[in-house]
N, CA, C and O atoms as CSV, one atom per row, in Angstrom:
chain,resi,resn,atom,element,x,y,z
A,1,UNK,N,N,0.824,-1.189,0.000
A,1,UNK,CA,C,0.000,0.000,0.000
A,1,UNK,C,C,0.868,1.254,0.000
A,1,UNK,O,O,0.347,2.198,-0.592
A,2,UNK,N,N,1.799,1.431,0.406
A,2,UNK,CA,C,2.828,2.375,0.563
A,2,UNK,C,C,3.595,3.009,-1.008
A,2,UNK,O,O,4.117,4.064,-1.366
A,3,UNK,N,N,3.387,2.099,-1.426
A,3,UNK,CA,C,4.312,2.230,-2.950
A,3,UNK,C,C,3.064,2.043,-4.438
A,3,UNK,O,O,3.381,1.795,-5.602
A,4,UNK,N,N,1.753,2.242,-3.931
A,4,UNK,CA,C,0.408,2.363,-5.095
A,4,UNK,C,C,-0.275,4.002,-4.665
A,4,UNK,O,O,0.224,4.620,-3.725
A,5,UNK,N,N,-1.252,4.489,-5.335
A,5,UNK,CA,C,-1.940,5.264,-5.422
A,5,UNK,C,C,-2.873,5.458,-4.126
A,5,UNK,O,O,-3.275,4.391,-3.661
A,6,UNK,N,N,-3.155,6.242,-3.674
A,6,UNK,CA,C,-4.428,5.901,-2.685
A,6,UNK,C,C,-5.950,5.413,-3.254
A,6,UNK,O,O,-6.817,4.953,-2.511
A,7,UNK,N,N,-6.073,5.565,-4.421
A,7,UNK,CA,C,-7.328,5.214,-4.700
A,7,UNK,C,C,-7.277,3.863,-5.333
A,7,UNK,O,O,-8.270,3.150,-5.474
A,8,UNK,N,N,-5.901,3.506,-5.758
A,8,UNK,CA,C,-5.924,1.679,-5.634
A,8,UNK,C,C,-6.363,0.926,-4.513
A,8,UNK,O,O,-7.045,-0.098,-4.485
A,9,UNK,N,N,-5.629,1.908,-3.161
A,9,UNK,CA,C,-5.240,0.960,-1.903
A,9,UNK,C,C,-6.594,0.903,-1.337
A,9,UNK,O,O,-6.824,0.006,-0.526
A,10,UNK,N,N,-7.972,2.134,-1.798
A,10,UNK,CA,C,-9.227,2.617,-1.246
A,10,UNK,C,C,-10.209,1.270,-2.215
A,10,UNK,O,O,-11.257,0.797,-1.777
A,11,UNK,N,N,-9.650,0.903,-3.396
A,11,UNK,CA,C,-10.576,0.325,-3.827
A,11,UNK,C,C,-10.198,-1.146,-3.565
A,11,UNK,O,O,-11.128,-1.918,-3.797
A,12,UNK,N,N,-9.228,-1.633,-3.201
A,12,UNK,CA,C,-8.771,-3.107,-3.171
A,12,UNK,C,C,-9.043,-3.347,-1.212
A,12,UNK,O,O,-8.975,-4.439,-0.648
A,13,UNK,N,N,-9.264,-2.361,-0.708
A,13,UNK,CA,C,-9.440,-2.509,0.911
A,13,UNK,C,C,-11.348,-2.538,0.925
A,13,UNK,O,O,-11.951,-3.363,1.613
A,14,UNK,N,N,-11.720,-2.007,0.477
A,14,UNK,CA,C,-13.664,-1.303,-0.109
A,14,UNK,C,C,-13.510,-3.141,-0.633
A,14,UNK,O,O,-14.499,-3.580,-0.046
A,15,UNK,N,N,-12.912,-4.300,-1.311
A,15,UNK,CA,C,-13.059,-5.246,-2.183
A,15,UNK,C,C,-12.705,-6.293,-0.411
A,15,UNK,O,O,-13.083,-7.457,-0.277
A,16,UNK,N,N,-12.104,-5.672,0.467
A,16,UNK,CA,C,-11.853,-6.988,1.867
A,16,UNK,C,C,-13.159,-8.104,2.059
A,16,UNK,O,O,-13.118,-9.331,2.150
A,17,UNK,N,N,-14.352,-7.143,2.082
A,17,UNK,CA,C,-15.658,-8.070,2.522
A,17,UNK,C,C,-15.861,-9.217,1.673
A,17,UNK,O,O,-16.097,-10.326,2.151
A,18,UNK,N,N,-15.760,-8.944,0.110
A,18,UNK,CA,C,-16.245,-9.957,-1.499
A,18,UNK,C,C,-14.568,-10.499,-1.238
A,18,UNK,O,O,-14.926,-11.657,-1.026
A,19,UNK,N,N,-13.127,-10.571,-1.097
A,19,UNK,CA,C,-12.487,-11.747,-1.177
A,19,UNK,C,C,-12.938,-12.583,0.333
A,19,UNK,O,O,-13.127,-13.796,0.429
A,20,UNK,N,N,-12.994,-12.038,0.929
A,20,UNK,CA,C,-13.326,-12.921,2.625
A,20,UNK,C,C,-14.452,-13.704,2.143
A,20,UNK,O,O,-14.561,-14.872,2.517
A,21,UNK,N,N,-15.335,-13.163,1.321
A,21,UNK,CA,C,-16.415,-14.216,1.075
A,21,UNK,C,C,-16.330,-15.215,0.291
A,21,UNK,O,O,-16.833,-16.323,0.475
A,22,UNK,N,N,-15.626,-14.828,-0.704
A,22,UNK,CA,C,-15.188,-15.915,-1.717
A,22,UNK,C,C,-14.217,-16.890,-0.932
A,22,UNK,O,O,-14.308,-18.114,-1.017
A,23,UNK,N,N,-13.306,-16.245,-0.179
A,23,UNK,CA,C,-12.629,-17.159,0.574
A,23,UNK,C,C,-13.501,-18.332,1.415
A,23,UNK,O,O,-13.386,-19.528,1.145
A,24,UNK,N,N,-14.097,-17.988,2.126
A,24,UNK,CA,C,-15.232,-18.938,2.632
A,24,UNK,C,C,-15.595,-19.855,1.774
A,24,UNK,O,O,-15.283,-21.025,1.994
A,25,UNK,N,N,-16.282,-19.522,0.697
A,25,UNK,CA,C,-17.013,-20.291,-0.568
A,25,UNK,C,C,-16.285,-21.374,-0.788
A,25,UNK,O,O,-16.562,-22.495,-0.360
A,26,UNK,N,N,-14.963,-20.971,-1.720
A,26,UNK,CA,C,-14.278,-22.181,-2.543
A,26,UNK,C,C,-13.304,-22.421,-1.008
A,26,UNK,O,O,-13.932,-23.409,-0.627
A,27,UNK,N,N,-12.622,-22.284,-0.298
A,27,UNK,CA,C,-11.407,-22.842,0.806
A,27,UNK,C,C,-12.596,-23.913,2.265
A,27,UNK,O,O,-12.384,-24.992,2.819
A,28,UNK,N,N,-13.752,-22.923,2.380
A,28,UNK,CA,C,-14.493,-23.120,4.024
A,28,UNK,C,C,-15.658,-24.085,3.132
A,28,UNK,O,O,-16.160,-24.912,3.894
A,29,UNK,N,N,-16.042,-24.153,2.136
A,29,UNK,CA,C,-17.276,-24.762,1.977
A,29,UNK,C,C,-18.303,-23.704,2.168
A,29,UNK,O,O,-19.468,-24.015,2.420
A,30,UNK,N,N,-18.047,-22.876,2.094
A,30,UNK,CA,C,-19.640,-22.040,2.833
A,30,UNK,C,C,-20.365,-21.721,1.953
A,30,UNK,O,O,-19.848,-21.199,0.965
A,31,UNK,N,N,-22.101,-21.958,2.001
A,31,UNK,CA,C,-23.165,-21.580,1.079
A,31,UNK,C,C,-23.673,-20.766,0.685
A,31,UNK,O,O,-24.369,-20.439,1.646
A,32,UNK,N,N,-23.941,-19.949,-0.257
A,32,UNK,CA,C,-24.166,-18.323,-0.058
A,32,UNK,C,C,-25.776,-18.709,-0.844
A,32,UNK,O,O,-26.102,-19.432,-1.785
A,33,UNK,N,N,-26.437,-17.907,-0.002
A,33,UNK,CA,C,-27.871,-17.673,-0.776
A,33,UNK,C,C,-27.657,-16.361,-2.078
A,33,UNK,O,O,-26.695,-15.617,-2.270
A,34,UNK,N,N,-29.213,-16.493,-2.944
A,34,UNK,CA,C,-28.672,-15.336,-4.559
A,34,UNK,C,C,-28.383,-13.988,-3.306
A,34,UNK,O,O,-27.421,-13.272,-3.585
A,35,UNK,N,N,-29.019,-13.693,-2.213
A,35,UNK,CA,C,-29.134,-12.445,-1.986
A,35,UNK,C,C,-27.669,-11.712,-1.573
A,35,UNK,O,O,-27.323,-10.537,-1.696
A,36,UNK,N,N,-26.664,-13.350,-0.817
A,36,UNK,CA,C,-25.469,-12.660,-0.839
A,36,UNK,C,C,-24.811,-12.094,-1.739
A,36,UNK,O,O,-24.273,-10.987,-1.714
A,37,UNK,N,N,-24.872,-13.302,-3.022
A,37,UNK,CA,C,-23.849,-13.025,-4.022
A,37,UNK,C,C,-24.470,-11.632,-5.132
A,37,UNK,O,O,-23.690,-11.035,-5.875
A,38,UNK,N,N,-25.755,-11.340,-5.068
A,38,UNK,CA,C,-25.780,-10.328,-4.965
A,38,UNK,C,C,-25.640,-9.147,-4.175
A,38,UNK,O,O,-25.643,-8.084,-4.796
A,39,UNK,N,N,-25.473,-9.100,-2.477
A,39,UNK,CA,C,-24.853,-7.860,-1.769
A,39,UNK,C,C,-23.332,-8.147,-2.348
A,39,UNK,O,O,-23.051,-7.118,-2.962
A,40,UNK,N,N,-22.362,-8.945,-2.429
A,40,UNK,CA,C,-21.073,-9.052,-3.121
A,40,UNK,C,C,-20.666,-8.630,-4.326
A,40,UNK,O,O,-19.612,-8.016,-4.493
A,41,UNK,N,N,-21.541,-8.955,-5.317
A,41,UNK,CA,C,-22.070,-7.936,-6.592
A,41,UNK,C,C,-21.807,-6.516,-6.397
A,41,UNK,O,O,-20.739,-5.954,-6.638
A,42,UNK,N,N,-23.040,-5.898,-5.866
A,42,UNK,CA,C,-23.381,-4.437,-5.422
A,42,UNK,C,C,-21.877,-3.925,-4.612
A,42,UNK,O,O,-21.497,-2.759,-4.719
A,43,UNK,N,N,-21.282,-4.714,-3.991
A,43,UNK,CA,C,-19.861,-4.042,-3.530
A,43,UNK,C,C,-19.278,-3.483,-4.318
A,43,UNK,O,O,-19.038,-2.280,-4.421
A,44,UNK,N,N,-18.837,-4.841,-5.313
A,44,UNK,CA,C,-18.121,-4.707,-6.143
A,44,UNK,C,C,-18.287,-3.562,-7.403
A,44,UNK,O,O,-17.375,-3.110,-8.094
A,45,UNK,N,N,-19.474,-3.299,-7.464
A,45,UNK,CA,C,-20.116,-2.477,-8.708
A,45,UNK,C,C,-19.871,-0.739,-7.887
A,45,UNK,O,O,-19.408,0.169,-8.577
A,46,UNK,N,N,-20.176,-0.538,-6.678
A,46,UNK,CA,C,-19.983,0.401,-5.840
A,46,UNK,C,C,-18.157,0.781,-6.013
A,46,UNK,O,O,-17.685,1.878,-6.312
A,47,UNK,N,N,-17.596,-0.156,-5.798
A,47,UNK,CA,C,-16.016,0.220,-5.711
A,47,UNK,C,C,-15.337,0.414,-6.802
A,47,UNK,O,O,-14.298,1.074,-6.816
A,48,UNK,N,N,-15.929,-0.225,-7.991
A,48,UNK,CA,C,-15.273,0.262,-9.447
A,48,UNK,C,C,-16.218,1.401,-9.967
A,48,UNK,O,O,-15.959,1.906,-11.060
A,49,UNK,N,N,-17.273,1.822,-9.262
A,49,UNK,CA,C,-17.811,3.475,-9.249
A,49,UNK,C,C,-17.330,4.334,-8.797
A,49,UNK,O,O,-17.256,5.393,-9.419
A,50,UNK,N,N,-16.846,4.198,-7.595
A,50,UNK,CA,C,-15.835,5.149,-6.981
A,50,UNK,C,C,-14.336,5.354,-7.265
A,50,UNK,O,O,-13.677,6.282,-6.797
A,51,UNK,N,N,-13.919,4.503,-7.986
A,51,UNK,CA,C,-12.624,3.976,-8.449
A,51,UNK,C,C,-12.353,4.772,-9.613
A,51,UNK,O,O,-11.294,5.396,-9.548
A,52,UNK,N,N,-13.066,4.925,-10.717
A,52,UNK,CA,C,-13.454,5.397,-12.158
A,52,UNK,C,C,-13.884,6.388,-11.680
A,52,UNK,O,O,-14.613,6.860,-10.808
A,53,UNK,N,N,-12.809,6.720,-13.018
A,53,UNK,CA,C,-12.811,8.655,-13.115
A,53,UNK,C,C,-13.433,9.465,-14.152
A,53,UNK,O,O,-12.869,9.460,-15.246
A,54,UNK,N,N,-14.179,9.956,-14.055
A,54,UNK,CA,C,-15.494,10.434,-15.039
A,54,UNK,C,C,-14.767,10.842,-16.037
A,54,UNK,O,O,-13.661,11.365,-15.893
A,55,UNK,N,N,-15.472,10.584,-17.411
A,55,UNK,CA,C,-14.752,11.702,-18.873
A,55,UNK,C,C,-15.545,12.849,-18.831
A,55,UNK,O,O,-15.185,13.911,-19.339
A,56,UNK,N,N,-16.727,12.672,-18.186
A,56,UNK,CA,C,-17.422,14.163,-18.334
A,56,UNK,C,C,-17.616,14.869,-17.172
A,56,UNK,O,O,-17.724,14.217,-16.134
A,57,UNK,N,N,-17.700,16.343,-17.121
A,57,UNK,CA,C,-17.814,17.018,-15.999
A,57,UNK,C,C,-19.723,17.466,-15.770
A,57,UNK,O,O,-20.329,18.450,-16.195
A,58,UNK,N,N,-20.077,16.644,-15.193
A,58,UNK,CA,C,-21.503,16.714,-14.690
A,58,UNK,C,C,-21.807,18.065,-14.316
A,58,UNK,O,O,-22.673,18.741,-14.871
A,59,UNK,N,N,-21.084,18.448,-13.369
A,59,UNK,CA,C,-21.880,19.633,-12.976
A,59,UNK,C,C,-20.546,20.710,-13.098
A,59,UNK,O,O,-19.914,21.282,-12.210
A,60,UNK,N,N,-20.425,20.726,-14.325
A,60,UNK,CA,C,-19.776,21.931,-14.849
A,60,UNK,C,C,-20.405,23.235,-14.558
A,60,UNK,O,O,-21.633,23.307,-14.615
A,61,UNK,N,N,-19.317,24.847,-14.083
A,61,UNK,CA,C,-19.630,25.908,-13.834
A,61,UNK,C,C,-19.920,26.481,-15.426
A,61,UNK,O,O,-19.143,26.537,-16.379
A,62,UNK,N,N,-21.299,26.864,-15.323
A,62,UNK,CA,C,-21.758,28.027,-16.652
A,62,UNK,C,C,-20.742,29.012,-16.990
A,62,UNK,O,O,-19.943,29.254,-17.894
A,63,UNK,N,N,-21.280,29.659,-15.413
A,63,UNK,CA,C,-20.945,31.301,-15.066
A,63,UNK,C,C,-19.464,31.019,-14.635
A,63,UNK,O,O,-18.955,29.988,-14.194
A,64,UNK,N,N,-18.827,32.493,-14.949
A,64,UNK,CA,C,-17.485,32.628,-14.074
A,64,UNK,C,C,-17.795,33.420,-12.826
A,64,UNK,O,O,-18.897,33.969,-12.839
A,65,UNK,N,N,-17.195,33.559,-11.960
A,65,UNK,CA,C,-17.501,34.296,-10.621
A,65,UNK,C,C,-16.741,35.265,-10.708
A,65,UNK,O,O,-15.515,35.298,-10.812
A,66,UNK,N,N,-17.783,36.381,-10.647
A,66,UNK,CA,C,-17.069,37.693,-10.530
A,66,UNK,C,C,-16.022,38.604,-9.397
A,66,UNK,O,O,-15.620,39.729,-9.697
């Protein structure tokens, strides 16, 4: 973490909960109902939203400030 970006180290730490789970899955045996692997989904879709850097400026200034 020391030697990457902060918004690598923000999106691969935001990703701890979905590998711990997968870890469980294929290593622990553990069963996941659809609703987990969809909250694991929604993580994941959340952290490569925050991760990604817009091409457009949404709320671009019109006016200049006088």
């Amino acid at each position: 973490m020391k030697h990457t970006s902060p918004t690598q180290v923000s999106f691969l730490l935001g990703l701890e909960p979905v590998f711990g789970g997968l870890f469980a899955h294929w290593w622990l045996g553990e069963r996941f109902e659809q609703l987990q692997w969809v909250g694991a989904g929604l993580i994941v879709l959340a952290a490569m939203f925050i991760s990604v850097k817009p091409k457009y400026k949404f709320f671009a200034k019109t006016k200049k400030p006088i």
